[in-house]
C-alpha positions in Angstrom: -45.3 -21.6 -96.3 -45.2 -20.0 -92.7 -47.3 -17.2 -91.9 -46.2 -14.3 -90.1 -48.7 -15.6 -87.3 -47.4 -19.0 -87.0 -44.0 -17.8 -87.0 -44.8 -15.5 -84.2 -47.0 -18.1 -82.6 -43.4 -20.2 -82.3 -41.1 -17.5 -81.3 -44.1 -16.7 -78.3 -43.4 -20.7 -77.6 -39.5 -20.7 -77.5 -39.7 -17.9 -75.2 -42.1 -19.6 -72.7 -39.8 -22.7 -72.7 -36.9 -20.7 -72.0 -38.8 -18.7 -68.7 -40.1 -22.1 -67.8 -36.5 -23.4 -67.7 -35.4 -20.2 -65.7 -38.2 -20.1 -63.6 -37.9 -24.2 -62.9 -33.7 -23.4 -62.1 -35.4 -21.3 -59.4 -37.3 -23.7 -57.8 -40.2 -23.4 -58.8 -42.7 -26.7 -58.9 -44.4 -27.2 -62.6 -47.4 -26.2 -61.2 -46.1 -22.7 -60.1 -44.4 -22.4 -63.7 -47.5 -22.9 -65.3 -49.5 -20.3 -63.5 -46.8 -17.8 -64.1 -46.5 -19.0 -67.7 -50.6 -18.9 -68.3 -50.2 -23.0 -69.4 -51.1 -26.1 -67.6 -48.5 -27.4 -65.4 -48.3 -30.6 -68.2 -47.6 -28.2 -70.7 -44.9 -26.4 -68.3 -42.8 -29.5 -67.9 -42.8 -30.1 -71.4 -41.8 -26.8 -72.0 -38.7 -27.3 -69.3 -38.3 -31.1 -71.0 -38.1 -29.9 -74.3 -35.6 -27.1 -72.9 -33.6 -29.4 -71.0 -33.2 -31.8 -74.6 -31.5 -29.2 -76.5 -29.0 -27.9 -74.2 -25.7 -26.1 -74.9 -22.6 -25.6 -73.4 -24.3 -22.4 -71.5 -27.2 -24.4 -69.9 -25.5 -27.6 -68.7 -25.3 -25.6 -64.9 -29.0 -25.1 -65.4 -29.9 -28.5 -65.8 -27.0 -29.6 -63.3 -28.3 -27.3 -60.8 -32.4 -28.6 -61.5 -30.7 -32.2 -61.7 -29.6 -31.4 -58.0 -33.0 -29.9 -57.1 -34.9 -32.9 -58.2 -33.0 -34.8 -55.6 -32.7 -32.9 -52.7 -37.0 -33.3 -52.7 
C-alpha cells in the first residue's frame, strides 16, 4: 500500500520530469537542467527521456522542436 510520502515523493518526480522537458525545449544542455532541477545531469536526461516516451498529442511540438535542436548542435 502507498504512503502518503511515497505518493508525494512521485508526484515531486512527474513534476521535475515535466520542467526538465520544458526547460530542455528551451535549450538548455542536461547539465544546465540538472542544476536548475537539484539532480545530476544523468538523472535530468532521464527525466527528459522518460518524458519524451510517453508523449501525447500536446507534446509531439516539444519533442519535434528538441528533435530539431539536437541537430542543429
Amino acid at each position: 500500500m502507498p504512503t502518503q510520502q511515497n505518493t508525494a515523493q512521485k508526484d515531486a518526480a512527474a513534476i521535475r520530469r515535466e520542467k526538465a522537458l520544458l526547460l530542455r525545449e528551451q535549450g538548455y544542455s542536461f547539465r544546465a537542467i540538472g542544476k536548475a532541477l537539484g539532480v545530476s545531469d544523468k538523472t535530468a536526461y532521464y527525466d527528459v527521456q522518460k518524458e519524451l516516451g510517453k508523449l501525447d498529442v500536446a507534446k509531439l511540438k516539444i519533442a519535434e522542436r528538441i528533435v530539431d535542436l539536437e541537430l542543429e548542435r
